[in-house]
VEXDREN-2710 file (C-alpha; in Angstrom, 1 decimal):
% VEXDREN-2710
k/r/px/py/pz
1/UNK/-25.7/-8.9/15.5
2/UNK/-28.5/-11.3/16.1
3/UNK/-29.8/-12.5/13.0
4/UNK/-33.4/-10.8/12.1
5/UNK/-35.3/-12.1/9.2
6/UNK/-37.3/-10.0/8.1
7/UNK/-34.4/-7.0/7.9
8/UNK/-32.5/-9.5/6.0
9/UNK/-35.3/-9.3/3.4
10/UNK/-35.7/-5.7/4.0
11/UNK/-31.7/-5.3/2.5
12/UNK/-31.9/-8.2/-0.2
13/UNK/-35.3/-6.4/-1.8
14/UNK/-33.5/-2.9/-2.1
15/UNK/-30.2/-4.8/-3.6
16/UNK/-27.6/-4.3/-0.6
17/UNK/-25.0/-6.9/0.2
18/UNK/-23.5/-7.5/-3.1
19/UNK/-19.6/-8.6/-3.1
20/UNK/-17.1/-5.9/-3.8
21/UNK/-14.7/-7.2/-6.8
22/UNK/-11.0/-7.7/-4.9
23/UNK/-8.3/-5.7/-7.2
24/UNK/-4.8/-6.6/-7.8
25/UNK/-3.5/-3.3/-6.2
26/UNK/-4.3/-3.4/-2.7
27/UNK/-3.4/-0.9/0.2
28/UNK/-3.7/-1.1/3.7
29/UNK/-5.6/2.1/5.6
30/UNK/-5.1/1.9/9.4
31/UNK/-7.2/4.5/10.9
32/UNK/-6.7/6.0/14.1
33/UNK/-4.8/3.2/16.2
34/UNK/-3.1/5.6/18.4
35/UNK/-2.7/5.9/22.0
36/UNK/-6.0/7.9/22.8
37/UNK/-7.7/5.5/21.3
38/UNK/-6.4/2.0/22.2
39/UNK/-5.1/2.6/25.7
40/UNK/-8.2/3.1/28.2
41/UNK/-5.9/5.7/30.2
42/UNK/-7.1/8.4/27.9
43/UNK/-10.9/10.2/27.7
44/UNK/-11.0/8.9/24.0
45/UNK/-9.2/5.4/24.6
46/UNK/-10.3/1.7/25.1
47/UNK/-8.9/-1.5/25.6
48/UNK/-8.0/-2.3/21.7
49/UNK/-5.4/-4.3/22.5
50/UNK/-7.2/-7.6/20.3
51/UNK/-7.4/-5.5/17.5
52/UNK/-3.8/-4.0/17.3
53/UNK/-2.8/-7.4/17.6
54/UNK/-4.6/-8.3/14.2
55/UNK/-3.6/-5.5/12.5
56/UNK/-0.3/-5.8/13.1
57/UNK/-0.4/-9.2/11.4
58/UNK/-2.3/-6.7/8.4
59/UNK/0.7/-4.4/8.1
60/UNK/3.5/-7.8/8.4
61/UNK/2.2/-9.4/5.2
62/UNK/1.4/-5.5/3.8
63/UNK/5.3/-5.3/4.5
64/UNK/6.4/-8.2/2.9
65/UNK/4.1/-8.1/-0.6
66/UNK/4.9/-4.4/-1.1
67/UNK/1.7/-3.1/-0.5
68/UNK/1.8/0.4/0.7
69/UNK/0.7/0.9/4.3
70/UNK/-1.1/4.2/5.3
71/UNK/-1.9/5.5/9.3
72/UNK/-4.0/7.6/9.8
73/UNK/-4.2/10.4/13.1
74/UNK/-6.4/13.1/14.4
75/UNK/-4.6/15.9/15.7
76/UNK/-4.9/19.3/16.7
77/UNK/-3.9/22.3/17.0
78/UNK/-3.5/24.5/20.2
79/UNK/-5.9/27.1/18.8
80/UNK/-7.9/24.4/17.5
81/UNK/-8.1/22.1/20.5
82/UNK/-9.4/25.3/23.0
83/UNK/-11.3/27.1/20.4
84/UNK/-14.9/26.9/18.3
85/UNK/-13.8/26.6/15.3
86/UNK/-14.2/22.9/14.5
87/UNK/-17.9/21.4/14.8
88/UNK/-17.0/18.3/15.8
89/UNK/-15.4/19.1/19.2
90/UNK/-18.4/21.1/20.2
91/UNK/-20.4/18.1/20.0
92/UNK/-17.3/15.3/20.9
93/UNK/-15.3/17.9/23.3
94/UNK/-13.5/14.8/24.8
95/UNK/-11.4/14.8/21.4
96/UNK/-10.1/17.6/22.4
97/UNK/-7.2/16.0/23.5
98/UNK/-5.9/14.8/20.5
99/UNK/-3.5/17.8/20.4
100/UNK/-0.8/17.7/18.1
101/UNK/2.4/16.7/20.2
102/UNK/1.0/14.8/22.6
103/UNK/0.9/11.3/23.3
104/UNK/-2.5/10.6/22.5
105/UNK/-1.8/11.1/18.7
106/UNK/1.6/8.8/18.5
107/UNK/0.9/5.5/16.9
108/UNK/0.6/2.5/19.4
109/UNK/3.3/1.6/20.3
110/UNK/2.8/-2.3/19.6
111/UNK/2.6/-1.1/15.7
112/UNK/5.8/0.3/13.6
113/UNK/5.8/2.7/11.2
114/UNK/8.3/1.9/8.6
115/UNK/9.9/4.6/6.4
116/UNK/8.3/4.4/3.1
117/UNK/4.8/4.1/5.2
118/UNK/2.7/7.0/4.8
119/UNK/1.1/8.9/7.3
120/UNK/-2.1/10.8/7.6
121/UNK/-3.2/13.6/9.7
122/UNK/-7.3/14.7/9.9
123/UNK/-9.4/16.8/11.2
124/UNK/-12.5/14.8/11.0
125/UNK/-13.7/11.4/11.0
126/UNK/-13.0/10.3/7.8
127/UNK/-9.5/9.7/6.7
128/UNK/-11.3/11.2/3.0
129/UNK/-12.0/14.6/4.3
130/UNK/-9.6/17.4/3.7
131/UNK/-6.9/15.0/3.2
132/UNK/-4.8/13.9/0.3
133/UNK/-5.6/10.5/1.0
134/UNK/-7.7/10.1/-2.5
135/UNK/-4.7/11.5/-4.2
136/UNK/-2.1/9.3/-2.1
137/UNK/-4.3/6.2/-3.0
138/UNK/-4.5/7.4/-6.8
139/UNK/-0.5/7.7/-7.1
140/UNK/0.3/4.4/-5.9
141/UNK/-1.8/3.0/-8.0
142/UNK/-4.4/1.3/-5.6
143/UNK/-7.5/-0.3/-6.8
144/UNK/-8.6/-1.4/-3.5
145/UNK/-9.0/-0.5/-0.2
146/UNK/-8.3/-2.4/3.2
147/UNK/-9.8/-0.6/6.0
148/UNK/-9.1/-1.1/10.0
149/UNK/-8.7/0.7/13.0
150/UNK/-11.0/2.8/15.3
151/UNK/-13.5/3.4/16.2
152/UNK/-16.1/0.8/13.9
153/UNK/-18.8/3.2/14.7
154/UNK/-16.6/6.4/13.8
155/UNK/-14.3/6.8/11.6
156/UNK/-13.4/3.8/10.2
157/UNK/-17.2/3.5/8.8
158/UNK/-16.6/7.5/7.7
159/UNK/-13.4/6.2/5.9
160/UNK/-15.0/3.5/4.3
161/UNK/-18.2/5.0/3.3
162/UNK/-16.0/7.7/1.4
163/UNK/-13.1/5.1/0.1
164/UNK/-16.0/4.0/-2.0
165/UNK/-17.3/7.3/-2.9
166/UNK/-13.7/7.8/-4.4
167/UNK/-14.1/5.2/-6.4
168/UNK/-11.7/3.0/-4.5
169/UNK/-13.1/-1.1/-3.5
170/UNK/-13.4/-1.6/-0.1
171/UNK/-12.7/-4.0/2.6
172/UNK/-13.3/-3.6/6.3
173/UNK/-11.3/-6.2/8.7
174/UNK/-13.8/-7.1/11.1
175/UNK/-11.1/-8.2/14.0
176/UNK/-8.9/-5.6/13.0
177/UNK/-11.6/-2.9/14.0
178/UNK/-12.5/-1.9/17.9
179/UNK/-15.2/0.3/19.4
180/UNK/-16.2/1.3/23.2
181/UNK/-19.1/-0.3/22.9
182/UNK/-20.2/-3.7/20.9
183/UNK/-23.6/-2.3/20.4
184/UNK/-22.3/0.1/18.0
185/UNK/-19.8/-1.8/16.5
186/UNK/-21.7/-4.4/15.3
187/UNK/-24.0/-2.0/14.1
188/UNK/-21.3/-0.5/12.0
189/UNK/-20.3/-3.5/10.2
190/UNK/-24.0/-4.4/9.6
191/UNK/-24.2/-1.2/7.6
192/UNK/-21.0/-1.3/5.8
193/UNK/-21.6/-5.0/4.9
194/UNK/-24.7/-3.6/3.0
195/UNK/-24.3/-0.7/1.3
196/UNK/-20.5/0.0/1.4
197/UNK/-17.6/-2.4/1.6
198/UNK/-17.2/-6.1/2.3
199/UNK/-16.5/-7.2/6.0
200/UNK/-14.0/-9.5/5.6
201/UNK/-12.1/-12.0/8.7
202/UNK/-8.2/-11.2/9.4
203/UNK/-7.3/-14.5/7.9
204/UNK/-9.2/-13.7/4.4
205/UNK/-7.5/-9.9/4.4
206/UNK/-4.6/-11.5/5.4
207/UNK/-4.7/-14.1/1.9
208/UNK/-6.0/-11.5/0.0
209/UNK/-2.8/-9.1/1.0
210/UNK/-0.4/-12.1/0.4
211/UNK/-1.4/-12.6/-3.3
212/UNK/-0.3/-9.0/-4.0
213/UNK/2.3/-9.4/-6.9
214/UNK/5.7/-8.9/-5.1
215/UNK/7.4/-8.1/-8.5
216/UNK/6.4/-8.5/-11.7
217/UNK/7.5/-8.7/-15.6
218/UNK/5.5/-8.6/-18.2
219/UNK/5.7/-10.4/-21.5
220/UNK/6.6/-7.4/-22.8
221/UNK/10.0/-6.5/-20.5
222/UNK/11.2/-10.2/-20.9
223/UNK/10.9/-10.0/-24.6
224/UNK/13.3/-7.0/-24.4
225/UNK/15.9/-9.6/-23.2
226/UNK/16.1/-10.9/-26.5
227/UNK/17.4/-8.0/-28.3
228/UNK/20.3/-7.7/-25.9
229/UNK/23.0/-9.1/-27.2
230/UNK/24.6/-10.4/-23.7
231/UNK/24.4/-14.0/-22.2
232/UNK/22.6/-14.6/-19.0
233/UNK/24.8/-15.7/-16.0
234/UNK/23.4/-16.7/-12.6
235/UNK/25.5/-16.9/-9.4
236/UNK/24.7/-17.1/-5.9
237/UNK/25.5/-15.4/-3.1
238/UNK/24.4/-17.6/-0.1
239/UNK/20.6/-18.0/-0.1
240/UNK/20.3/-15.2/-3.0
241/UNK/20.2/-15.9/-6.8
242/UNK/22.0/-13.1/-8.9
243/UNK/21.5/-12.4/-12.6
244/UNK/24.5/-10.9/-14.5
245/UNK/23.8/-9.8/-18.3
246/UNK/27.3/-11.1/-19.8
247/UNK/28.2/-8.9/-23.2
248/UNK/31.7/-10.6/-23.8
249/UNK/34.0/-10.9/-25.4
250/UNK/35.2/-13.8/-22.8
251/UNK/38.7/-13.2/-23.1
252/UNK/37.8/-9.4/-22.8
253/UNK/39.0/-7.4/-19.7
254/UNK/35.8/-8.0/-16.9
255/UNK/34.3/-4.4/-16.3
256/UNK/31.3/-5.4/-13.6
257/UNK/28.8/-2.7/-14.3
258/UNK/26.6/-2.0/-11.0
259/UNK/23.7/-0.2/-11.4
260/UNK/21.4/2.4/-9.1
261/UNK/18.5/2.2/-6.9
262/UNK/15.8/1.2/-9.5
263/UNK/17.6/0.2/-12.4
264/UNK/17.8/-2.8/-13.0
265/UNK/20.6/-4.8/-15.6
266/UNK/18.6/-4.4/-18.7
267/UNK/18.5/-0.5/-18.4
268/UNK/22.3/-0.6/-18.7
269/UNK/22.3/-2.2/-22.4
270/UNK/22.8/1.1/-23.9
271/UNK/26.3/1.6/-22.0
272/UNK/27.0/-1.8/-22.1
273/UNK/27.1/-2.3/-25.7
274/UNK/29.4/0.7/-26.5
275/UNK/31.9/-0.9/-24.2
276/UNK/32.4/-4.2/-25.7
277/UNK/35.2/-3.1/-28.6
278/UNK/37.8/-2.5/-25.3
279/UNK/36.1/-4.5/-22.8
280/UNK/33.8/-7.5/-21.3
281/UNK/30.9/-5.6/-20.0
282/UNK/29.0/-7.5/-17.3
283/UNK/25.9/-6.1/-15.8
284/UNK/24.3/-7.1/-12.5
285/UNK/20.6/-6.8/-11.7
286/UNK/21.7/-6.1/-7.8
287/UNK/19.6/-7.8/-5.5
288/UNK/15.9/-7.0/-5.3
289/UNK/15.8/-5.9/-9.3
290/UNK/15.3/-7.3/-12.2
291/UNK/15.6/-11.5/-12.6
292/UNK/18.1/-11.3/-9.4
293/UNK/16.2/-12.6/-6.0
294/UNK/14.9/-10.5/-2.9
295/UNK/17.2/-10.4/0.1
296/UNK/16.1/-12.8/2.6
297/UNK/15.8/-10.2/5.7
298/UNK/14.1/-7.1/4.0
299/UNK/15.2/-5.1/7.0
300/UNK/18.8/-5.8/7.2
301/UNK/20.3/-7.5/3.5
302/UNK/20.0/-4.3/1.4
303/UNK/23.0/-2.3/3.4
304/UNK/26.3/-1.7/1.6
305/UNK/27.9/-5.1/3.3
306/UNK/25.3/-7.2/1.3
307/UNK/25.8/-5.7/-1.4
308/UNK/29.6/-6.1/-1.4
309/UNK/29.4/-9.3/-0.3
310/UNK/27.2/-9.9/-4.1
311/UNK/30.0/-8.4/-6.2
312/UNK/32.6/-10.7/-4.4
313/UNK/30.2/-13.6/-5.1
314/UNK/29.8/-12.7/-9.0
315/UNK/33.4/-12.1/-9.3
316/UNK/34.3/-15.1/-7.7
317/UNK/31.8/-17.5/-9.4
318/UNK/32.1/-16.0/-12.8
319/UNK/36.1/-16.5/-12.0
320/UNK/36.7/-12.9/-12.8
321/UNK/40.4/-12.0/-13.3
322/UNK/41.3/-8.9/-12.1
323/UNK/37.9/-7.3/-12.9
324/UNK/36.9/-3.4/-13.5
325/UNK/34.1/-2.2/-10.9
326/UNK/31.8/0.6/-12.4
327/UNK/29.1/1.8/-10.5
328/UNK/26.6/4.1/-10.7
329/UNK/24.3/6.0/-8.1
330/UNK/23.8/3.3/-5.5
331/UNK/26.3/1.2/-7.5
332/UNK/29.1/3.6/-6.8
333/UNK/28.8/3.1/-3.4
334/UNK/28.3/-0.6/-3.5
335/UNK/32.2/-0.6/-5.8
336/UNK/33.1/2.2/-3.2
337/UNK/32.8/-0.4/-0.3
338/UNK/33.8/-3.4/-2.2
339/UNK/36.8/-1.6/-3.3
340/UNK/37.8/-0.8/0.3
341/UNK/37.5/-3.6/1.8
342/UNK/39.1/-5.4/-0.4
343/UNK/38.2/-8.8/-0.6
344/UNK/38.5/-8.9/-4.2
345/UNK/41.7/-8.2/-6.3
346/UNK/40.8/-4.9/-8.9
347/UNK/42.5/-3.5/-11.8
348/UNK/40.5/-0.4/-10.9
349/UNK/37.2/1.1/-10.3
350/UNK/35.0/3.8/-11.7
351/UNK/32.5/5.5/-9.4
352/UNK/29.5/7.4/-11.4
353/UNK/27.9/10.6/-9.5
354/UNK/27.8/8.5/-6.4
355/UNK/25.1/9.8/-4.0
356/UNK/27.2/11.8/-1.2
357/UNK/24.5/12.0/1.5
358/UNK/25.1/10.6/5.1
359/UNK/24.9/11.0/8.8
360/UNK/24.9/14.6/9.3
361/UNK/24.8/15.8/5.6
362/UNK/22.4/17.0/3.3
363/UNK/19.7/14.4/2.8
364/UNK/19.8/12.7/-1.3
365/UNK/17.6/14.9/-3.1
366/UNK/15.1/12.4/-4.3
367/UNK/12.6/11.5/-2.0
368/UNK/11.8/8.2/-1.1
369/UNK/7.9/9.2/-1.7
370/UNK/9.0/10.1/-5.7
371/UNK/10.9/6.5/-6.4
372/UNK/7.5/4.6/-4.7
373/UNK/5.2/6.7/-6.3
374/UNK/7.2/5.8/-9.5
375/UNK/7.2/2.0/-8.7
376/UNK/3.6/2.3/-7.9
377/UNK/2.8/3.7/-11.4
378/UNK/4.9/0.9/-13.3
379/UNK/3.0/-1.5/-11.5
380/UNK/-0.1/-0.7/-12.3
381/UNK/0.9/-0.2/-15.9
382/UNK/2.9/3.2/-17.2
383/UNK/4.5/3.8/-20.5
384/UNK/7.8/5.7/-22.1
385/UNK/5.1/9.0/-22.1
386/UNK/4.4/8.8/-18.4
387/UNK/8.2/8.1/-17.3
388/UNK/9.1/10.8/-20.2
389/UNK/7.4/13.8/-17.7
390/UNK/9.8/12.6/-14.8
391/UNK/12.7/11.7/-17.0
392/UNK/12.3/14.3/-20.5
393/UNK/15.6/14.3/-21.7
394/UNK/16.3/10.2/-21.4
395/UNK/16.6/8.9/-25.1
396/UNK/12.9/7.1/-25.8
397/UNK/14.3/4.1/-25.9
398/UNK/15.6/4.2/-22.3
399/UNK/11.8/5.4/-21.2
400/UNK/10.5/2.9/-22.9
401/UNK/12.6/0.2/-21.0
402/UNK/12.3/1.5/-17.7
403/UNK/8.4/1.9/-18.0
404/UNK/8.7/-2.0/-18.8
405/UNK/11.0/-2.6/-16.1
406/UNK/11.0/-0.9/-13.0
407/UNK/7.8/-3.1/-12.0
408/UNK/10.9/-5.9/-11.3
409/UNK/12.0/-4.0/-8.3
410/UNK/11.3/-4.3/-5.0
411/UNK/10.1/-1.5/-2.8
412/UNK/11.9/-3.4/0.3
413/UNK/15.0/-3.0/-1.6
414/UNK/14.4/0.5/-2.8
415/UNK/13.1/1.7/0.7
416/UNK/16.3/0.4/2.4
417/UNK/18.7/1.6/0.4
418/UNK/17.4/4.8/0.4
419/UNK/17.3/4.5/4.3
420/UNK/21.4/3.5/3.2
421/UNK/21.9/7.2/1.6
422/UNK/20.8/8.8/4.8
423/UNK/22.4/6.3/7.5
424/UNK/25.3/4.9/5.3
425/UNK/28.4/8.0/4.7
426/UNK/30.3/7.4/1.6
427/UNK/32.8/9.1/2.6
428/UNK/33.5/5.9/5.1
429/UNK/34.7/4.2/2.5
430/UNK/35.6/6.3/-0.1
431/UNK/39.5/7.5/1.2
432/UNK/40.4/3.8/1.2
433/UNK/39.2/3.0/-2.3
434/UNK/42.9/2.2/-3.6
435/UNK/44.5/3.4/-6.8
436/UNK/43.5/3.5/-9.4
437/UNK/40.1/4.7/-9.3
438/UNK/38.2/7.7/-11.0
439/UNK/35.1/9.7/-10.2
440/UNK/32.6/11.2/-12.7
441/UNK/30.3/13.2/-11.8
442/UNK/27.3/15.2/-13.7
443/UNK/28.2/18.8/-13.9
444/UNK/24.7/19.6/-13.3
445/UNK/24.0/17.0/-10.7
446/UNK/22.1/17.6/-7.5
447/UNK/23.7/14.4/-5.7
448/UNK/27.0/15.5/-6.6
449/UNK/27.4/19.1/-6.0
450/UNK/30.5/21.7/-6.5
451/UNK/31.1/21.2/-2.5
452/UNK/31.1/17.6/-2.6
453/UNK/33.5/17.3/-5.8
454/UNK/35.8/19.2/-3.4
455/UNK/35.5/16.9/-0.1
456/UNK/35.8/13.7/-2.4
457/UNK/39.4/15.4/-4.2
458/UNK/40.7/16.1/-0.4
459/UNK/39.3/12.4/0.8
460/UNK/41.1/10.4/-1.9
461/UNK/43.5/13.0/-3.8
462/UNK/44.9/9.9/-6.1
463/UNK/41.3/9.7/-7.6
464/UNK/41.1/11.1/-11.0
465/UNK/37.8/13.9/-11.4
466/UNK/36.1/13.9/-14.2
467/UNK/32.9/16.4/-14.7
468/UNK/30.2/15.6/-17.7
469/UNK/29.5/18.6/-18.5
470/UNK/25.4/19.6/-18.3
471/UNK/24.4/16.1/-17.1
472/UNK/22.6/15.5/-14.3
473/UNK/22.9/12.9/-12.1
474/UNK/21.4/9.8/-14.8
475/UNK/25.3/11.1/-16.1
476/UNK/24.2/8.6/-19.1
477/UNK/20.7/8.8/-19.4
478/UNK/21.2/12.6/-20.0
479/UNK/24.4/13.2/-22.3
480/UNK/25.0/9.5/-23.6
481/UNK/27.6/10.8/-26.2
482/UNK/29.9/12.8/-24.1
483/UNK/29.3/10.5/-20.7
484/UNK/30.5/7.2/-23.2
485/UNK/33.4/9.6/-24.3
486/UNK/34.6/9.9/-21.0
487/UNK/34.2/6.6/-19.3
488/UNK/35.7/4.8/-22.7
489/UNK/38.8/7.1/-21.8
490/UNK/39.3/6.4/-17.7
491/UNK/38.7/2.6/-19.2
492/UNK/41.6/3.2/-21.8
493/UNK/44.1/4.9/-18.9
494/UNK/43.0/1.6/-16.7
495/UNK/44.1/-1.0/-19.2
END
């Protein structure tokens, strides 16, 4: 807007204009970029094409420093959409098109909705009202809001008048917004810069998103390292640095210990150290947790091929002899595939409550929205209390290390591999696991159920079953005694 004195006076006498503090929890709020709005073919649309251009460079760095991306739609109802009922289309009636179904709510298609992104569906103009979007914000642990999309005038200023009035700092991206008319837009910005948010260029939202903390430790976590009786070993596997906690003794029979989807090696100690008196326990932070490295293509090098291609490295840099693969979760699969392929000699393998889902089967029972809102939660700073109402019956010690840990893994890496449960079947590569090999599974477990204990002793009928009786899947977690009973005697039959 043209620059006018005397309202500049007008705003710095009532106290407007002061900078909004920049948190270290960002997320990324992309209101309404879909098809009726930024293609001029519909009644509600307009050429946005300049400013779905610069938010897609928004969501790309988003992406890549783990900060949760959120859309945001109006749609409608049939009954909604031809009726009275809602105020606003009997004062916009053009927006009646934004029927649920139709192309005029689907996300442009120059933008990509990643799974792990959230999406939001509203009635109104703000993103705020009757949504869950406070709550969404609140559980991953955001401090601060960035805010674009369309339109300026709309609901991008409704979102970000009420982002602050939920307590949330505020950002508006002033390329990354489009109106219909500059007159309006401009006007928009004028007023949020004032009283509401700060209206920020792409490059500085850009900056701001890329100092979001990838993965962090604390002093706290690292400190637990030194109570571990176990030697770090490092290793890589082309580009990517792995970190193996090494228990000994070195003339010990190798058992490579694999762990799941957001445990990292440290969370294993408790196993680990019970093992040591018949083998040499070595535990891997898998790629993307703990001190290991992220995987250089966050869409492709968390599948089970990158993963096998890891143990294969460890076991060939750490000159393994004839090593033990133990796996559990996602780390039963990763020995699964390793096994059957074969690239490595084994003595044997030991798959824990390996998840079972795949192409046309039932999907893993945790969501992927429960392990992020976790990650969010240890990010911003949890405790063995908080992880104690998702996990009550883990020891207090094992809360107290995965509230201190589970900061160190990547939501890349968690995202994709729970993509890998869904698109990934274990039962691929589970018939050629060779002999010997065993299965444990929790008798109580929801990954491994009665049905699937059944398929896996038809797939491979060599394998030896073993059920823990009233553990669920975290087989350990929940009856450490009789769970270390049972894998210290498949270890004894595989020596």
């Amino acid at each position: 807007m043209p620059v006018d004195e005397h309202l500049d006076s007008v705003y710095d006498r009532a106290g407007f204009g002061a900078s909004v503090p920049r948190g270290s929890r960002p997320a990324l709020v992309v209101v309404d970029l879909t098809r009726g709005f930024t293609e001029p073919g519909f009644p509600s649309g307009a050429d946005l094409t300049a400013e779905v251009t610069a938010t897609a460079a928004l969501v790309a760095t988003a992406w890549r420093q783990d900060v949760p991306v959120i859309y945001t739609a109006i749609s409608y109802t049939p009954a909604e959409a031809d009726g009275d009922a809602i105020a606003w289309l009997r004062k916009a009636p053009g927006m009646r098109a934004l029927r649920e179904g139709s192309e005029a709510i689907a996300l442009d298609p120059r933008l990509e909705q990643r799974e792990g992104d959230h999406f939001v569906l509203k009635k109104g103009a703000s993103a705020f009202h009757g949504t869950a979007l406070a709550a969404l914000l609140t559980s991953l642990g955001a401090d601060t809001v960035v805010v674009c999309g369309a339109t300026t005038s709309g609901c991008v200023r409704a979102t970000a008048v009420d982002a602050v009035q939920s307590g949330f700092n505020t950002l508006v991206v002033r390329e990354a917004c489009g109106d219909r008319a500059q007159g309006p837009h401009d006007a928009a910005l004028f007023d949020l810069q004032a009283k509401y948010a700060d209206v920020v260029s792409v490059e500085d939202a850009v900056a701001y998103l890329g100092k979001a903390p990838l993965r962090t430790l604390g002093q706290p976590a690292l400190a637990d390292l030194g109570s571990v009786s176990a030697t770090s070993r490092w290793v890589r596997s082309g580009p990517v640095r792995l970190h193996v906690l090494d228990y000994g003794p070195a003339d010990g029979v190798p058992v490579l210990v694999l762990p799941g989807i957001t445990s990292p090696a440290v969370t294993m100690d408790f196993v680990a150290r019970e093992l040591t008196d018949l083998v040499r326990p070595l535990v891997l932070d898998v790629r993307g947790r703990g001190l290991s490295d992220d995987a250089p293509d966050p869409l492709h090098g968390y599948d089970l091929a990158s993963y096998a291609a890891d143990v294969d490295a460890v076991v060939a840099g750490l000159e393994l002899r004839d090593p033990i693969l133990l796996g559990h979760s996602m780390g039963a699969r990763i020995a699964a595939r390793a096994a059957a392929v074969g690239r490595s000699r084994l003595r044997g393998t030991v798959l824990i409550d390996p998840p079972l889902s795949g192409p046309g089967r039932e999907p893993y029972p945790t969501t992927l929205d429960a392990f992020l809102g976790q990650l969010a939660q240890a990010r911003r700073g949890t405790d063995a209390d908080e992880v104690a109402r998702s996990w009550p019956r883990w020891p207090r010690r094992e809360q107290e290390l995965r509230a201190r840990w589970l900061s160190s893994c990547s939501r890349d890496a968690i995202a994709a591999t729970h993509a890998g449960f869904e698109s990934e079947d274990f039962f691929t590569d589970w018939p050629e696991v060779p002999a010997p090999t065993f299965f444990l599974y929790g008798g109580e477990s929801p990954v491994v159920t009665a049905a699937g204990v059944a398929e896996a002793a038809e797939c491979n009928p060599s394998a030896g079953l073993v059920e823990i009786p009233e553990a669920g899947h975290m087989v350990f977690w929940d009856q450490p005694e009789a769970a270390l009973a049972a894998l210290r005697e498949v270890l004894r039959k595989l020596l």
